[in-house]
ZATORRO-997390 format. One record per atom (N, C-alpha, C): residue in one letter; atom name; z, x, y. Coordinates in pm, 1 decimal, padded with zeros to 6 digits. Atoms other than C-alpha are relative to their C-alpha. Layout:
REM ZATORRO-997390
("a","CA",(Z,X,Y))
...
END
This chain:
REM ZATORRO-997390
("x","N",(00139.3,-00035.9,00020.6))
("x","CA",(01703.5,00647.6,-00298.9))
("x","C",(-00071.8,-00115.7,-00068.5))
("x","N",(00090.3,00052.2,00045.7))
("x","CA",(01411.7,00415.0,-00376.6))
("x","C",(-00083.8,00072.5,-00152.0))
("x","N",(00133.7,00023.7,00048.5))
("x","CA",(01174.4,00383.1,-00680.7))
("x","C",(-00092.7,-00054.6,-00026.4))
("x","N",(00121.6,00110.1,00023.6))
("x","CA",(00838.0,00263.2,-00692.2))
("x","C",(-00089.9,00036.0,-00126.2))
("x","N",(00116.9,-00069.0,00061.1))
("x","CA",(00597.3,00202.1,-00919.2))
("x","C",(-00139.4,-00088.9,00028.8))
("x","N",(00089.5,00113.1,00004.2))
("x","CA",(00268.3,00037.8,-00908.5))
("x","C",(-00066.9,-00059.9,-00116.9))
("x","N",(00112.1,00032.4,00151.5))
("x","CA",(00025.4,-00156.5,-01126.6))
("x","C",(-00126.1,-00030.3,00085.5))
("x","N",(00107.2,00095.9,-00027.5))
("x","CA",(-00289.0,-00345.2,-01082.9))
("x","C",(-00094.2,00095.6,00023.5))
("x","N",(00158.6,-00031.0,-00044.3))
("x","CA",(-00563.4,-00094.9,-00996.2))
("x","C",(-00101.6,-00000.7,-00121.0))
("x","N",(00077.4,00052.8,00119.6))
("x","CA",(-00883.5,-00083.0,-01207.2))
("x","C",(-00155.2,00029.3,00102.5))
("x","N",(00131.9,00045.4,-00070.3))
("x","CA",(-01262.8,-00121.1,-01166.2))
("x","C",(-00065.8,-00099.5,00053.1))
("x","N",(00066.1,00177.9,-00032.0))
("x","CA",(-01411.2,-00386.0,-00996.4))
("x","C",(-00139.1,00048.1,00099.6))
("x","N",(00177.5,-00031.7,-00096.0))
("x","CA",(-01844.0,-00393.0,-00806.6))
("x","C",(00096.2,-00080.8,00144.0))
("x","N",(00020.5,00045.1,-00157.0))
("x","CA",(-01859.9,-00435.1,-00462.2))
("x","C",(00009.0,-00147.4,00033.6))
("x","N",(-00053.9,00146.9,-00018.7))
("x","CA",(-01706.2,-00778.6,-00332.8))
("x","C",(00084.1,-00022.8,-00049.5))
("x","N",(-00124.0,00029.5,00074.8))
("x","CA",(-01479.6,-00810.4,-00541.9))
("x","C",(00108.8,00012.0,00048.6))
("x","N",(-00154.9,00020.9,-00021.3))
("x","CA",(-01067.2,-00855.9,-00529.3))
("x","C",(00093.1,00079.4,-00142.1))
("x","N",(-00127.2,-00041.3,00104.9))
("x","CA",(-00783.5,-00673.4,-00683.0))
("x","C",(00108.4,00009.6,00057.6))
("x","N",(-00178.7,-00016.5,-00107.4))
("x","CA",(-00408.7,-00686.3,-00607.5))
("x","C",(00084.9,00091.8,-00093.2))
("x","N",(-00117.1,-00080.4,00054.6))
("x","CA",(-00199.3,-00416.9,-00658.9))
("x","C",(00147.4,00002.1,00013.2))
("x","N",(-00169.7,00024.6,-00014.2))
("x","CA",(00201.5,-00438.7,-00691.6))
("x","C",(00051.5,00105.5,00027.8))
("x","N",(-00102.6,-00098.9,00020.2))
("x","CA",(00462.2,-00225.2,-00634.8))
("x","C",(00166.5,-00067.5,-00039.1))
("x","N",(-00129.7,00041.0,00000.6))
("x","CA",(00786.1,-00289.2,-00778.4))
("x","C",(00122.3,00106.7,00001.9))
("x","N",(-00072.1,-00078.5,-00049.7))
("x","CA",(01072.5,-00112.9,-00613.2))
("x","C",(00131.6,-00024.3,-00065.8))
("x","N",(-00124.8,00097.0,-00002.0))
("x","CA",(01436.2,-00065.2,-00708.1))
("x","C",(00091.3,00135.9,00010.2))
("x","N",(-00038.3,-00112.8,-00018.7))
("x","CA",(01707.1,00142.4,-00665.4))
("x","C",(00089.2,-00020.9,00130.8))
("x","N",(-00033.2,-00000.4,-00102.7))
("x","CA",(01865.2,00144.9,-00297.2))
("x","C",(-00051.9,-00094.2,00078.4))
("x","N",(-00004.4,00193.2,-00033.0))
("x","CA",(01849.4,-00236.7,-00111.8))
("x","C",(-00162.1,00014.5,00092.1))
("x","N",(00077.9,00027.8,-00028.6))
("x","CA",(01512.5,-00296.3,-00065.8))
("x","C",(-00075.4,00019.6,00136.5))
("x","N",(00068.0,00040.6,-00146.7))
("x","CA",(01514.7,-00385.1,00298.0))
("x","C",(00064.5,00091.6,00068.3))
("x","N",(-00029.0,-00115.2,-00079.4))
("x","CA",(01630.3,-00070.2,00404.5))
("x","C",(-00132.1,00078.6,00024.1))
("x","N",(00193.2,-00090.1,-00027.4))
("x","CA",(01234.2,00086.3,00423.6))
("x","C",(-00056.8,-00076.0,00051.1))
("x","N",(00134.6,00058.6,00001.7))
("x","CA",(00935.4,00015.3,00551.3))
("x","C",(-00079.7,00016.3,-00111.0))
("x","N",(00097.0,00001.6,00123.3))
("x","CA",(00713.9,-00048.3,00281.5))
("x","C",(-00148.7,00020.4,00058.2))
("x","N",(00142.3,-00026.5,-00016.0))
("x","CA",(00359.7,00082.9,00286.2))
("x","C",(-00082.3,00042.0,-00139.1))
("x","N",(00053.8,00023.0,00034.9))
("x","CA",(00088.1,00145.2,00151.4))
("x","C",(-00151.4,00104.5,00054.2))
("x","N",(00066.6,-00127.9,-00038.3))
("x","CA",(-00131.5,00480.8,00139.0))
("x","C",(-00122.5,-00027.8,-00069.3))
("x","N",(00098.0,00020.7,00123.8))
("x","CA",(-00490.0,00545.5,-00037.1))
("x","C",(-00001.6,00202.2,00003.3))
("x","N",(00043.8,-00132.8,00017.4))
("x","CA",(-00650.2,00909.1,-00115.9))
("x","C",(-00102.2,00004.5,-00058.0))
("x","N",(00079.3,-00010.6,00095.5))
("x","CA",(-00972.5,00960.2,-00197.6))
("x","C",(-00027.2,00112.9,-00017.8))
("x","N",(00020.6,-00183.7,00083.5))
("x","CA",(-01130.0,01284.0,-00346.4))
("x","C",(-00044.1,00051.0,00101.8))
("x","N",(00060.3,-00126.1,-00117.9))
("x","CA",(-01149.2,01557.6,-00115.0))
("x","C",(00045.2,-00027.4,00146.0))
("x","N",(-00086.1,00020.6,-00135.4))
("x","CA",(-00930.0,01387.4,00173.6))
("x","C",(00082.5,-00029.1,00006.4))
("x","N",(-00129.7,00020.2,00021.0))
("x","CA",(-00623.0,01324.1,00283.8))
("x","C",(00051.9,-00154.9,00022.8))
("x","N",(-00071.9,00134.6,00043.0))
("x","CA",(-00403.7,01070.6,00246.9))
("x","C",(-00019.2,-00102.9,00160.7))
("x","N",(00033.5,00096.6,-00127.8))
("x","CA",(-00487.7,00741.6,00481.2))
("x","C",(00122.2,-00141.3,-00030.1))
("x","N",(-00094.3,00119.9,00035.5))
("x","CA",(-00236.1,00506.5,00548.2))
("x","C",(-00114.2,-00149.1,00026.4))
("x","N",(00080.9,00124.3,-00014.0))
("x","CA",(-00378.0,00168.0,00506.8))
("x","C",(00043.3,-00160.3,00035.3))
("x","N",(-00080.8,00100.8,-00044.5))
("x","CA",(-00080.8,-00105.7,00538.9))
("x","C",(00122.9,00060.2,00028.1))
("x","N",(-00094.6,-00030.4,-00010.0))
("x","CA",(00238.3,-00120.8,00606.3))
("x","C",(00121.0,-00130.9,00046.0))
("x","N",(-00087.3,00113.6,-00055.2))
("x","CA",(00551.5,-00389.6,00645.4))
("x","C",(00096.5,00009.0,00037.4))
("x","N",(-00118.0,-00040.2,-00079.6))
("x","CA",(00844.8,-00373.0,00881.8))
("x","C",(00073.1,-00095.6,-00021.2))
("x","N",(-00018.1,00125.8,-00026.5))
("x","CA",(01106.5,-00586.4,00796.5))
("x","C",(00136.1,-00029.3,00155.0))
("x","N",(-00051.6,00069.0,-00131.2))
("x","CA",(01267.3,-00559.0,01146.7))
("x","C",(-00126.8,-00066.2,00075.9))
("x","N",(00098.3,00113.1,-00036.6))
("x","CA",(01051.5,-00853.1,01310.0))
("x","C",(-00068.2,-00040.9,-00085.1))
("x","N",(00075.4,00039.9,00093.7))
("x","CA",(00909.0,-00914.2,00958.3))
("x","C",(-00153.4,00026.6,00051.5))
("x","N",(00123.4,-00054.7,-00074.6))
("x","CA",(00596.5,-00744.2,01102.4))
("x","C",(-00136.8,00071.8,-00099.6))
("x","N",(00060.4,-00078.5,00093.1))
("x","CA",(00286.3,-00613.0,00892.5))
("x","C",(-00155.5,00065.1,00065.1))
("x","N",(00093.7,-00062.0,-00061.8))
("x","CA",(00043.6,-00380.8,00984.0))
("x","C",(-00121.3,00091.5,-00077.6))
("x","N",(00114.9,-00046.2,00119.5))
("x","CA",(-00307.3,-00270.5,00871.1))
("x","C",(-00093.6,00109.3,00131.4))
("x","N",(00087.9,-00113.2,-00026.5))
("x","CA",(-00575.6,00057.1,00926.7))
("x","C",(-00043.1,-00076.6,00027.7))
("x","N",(00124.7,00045.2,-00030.9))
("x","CA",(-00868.4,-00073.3,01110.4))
("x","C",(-00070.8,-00030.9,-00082.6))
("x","N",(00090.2,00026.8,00139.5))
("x","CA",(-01093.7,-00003.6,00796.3))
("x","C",(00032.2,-00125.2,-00071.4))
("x","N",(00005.9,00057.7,00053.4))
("x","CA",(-00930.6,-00240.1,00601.3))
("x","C",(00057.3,-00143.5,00047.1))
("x","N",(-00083.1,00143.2,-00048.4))
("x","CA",(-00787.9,-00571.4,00855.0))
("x","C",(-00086.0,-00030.8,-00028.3))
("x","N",(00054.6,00091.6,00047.2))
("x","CA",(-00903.4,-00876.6,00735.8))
("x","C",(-00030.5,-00018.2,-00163.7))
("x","N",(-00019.6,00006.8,00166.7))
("x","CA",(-00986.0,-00798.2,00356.9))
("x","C",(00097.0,00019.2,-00056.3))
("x","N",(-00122.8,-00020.0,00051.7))
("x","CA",(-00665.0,-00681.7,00292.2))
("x","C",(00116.7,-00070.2,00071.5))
("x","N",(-00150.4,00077.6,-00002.4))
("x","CA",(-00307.1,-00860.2,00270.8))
("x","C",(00084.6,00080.0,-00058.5))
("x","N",(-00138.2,-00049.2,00024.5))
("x","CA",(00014.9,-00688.4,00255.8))
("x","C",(00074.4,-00152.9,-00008.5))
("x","N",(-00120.1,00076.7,00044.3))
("x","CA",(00259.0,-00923.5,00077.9))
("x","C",(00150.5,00048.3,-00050.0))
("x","N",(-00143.5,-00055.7,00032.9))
("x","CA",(00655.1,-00897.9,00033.2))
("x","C",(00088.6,-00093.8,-00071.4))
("x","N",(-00055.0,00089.1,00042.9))
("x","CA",(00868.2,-01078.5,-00215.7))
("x","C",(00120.7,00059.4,-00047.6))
("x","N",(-00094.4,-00066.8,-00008.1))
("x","CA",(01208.8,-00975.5,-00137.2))
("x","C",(00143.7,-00022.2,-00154.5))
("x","N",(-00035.3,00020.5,00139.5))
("x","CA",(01331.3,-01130.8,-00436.0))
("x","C",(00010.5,00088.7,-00112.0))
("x","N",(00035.3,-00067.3,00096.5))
("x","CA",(01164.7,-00957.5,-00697.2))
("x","C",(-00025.5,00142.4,00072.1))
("x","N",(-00006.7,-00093.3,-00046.3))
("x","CA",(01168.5,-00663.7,-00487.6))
("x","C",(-00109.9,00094.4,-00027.5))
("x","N",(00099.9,-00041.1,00053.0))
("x","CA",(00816.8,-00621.0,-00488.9))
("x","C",(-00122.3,-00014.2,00115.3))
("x","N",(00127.9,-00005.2,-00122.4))
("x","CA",(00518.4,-00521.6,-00225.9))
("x","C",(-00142.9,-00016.2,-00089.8))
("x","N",(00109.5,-00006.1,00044.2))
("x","CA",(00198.0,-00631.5,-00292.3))
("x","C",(-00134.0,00000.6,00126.3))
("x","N",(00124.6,00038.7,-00115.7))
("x","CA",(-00184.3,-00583.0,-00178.3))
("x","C",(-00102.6,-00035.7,-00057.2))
("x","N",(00128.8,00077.3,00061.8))
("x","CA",(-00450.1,-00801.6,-00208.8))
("x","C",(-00114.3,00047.4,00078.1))
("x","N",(00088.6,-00046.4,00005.2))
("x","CA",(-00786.6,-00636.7,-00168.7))
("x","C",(-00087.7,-00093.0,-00004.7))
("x","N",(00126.1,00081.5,-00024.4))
("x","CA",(-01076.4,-00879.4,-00075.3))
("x","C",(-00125.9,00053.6,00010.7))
("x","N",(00138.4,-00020.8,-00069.3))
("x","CA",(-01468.5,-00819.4,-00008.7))
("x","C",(-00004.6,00203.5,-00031.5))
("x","N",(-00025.2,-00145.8,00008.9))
("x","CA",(-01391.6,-00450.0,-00162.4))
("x","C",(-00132.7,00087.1,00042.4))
("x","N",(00111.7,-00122.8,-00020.5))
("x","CA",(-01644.7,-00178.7,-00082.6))
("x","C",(00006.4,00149.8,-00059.0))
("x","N",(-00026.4,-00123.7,00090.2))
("x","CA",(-01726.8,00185.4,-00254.3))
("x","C",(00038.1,00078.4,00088.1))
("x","N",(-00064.8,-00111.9,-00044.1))
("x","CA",(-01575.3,00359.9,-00000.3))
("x","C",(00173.2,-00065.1,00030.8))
("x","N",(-00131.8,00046.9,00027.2))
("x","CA",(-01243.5,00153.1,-00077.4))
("x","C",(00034.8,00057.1,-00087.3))
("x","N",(-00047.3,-00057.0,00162.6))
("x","CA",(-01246.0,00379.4,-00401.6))
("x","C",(00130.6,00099.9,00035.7))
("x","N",(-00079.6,-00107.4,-00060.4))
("x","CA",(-00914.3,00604.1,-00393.2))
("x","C",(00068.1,00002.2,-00087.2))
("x","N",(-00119.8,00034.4,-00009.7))
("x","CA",(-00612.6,00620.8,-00535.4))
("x","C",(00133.9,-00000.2,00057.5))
("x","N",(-00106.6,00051.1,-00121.1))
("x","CA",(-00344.7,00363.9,-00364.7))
("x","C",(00140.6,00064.1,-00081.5))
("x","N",(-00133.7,-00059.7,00050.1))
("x","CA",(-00011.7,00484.1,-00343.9))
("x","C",(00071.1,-00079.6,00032.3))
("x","N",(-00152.7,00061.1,-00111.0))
("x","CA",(00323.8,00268.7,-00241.5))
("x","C",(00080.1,00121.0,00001.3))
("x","N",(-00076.7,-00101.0,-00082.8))
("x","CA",(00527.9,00441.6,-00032.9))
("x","C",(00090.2,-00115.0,00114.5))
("x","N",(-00079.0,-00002.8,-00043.5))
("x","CA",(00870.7,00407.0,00150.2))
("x","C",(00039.6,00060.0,00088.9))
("x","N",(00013.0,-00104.5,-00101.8))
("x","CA",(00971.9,00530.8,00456.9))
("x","C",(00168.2,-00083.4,00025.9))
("x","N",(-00134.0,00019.2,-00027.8))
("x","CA",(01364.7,00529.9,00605.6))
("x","C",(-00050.5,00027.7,00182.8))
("x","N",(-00031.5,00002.1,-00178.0))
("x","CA",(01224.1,00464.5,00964.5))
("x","C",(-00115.4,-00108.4,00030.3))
("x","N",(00054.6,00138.8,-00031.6))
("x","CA",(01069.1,00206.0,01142.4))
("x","C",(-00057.5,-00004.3,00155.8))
("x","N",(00045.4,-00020.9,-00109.9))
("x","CA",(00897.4,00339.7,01461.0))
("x","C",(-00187.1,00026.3,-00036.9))
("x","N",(00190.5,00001.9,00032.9))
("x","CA",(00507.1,00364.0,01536.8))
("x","C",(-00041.5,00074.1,-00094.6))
("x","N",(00084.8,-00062.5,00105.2))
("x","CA",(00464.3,00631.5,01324.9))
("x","C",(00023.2,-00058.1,-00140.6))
("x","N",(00056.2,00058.9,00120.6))
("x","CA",(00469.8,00426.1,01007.9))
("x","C",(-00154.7,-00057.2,00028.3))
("x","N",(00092.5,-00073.8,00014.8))
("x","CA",(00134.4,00426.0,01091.5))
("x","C",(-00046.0,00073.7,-00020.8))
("x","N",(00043.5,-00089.9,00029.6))
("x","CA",(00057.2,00738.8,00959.3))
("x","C",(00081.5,00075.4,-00130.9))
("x","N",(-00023.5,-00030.0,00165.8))
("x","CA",(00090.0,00851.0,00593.9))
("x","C",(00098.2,00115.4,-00012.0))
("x","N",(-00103.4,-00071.0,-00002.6))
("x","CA",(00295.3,01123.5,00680.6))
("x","C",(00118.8,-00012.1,00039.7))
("x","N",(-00130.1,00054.1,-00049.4))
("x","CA",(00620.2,00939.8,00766.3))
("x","C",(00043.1,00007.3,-00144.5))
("x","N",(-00097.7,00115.9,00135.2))
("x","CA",(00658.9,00781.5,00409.0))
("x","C",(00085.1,00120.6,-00083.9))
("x","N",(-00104.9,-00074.9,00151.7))
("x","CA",(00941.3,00960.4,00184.1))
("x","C",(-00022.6,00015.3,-00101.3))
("x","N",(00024.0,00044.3,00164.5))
("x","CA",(00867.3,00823.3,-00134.2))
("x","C",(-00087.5,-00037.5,00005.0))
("x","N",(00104.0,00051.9,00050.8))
("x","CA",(00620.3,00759.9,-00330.3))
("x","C",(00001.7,-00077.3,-00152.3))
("x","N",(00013.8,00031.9,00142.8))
("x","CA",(00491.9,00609.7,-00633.3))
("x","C",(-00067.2,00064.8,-00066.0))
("x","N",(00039.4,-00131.6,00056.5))
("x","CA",(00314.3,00780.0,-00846.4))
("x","C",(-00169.1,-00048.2,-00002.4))
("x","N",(00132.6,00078.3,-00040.2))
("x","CA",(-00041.6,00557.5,-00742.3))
("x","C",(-00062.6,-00088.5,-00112.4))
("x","N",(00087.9,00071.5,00127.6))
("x","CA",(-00298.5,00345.7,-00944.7))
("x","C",(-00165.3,00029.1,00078.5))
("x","N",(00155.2,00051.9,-00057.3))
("x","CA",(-00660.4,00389.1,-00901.9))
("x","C",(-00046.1,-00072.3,-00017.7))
("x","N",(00094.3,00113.9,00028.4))
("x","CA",(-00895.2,00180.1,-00798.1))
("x","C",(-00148.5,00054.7,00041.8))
("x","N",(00140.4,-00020.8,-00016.0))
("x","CA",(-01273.9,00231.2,-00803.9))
("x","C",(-00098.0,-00108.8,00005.8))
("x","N",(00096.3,00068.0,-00061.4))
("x","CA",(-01534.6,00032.6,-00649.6))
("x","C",(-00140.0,00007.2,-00038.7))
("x","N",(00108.2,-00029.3,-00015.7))
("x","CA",(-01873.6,00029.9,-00817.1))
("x","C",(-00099.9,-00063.1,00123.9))
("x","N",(00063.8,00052.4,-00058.0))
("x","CA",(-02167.8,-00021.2,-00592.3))
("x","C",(-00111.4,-00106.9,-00063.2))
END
């Protein structure tokens, strides 16, 4: 079994950048897909990244390609996302999340196993 936790969320205005971590440990790393959920108030959970490391592959929601970077540093056994050009409907709180499969549906927030326990981030306008 995996645990995650995260850090880094916070407030930041519109444009702005924040990177959130997850540092995992527990059961060998590169056995999951690593992702990367949000939630904001009153909806459900949206997956937003996600990294495969069969083909070392990383994959992003529509909403957020291009401002956002999924990073992996297998080392420190640690997923990160960097948040660019933020916007107030980026407000949520992100979750990392783990999943023990590696087919299309890690696209969709309901695959992942584990979780972390999130960080918010809020976006003024």
């Amino acid at each position: 079994q995996v645990q995650l936790v995260e850090s880094g969320g916070g407030l930041v205005q519109a444009g702005g950048s924040l990177r959130l971590s997850c540092a995992a440990s527990g059961r060998t790393f590169s056995s999951y897909t690593m992702g990367w959920v949000r939630q904001a108030p009153g909806k459900e959970r949206e997956f937003v990244a996600a990294f495969k490391w069969t083909g070392q592959n990383t994959y992003y929601a529509d909403s957020v390609k291009g401002p956002f970077t999924l990073s992996v540093d297998n080392v420190k056994n640690t997923v990160y996302l960097q948040m660019n050009s933020l916007k107030s409907e980026d407000s949520a709180v992100y979750y990392c999340a783990a999943a023990l499969y590696f087919g299309a549906a890690i696209l969709s927030a309901r695959t992942y196993n584990y979780w972390g326990q999130g960080t918010q981030v809020t976006v003024s306008s």
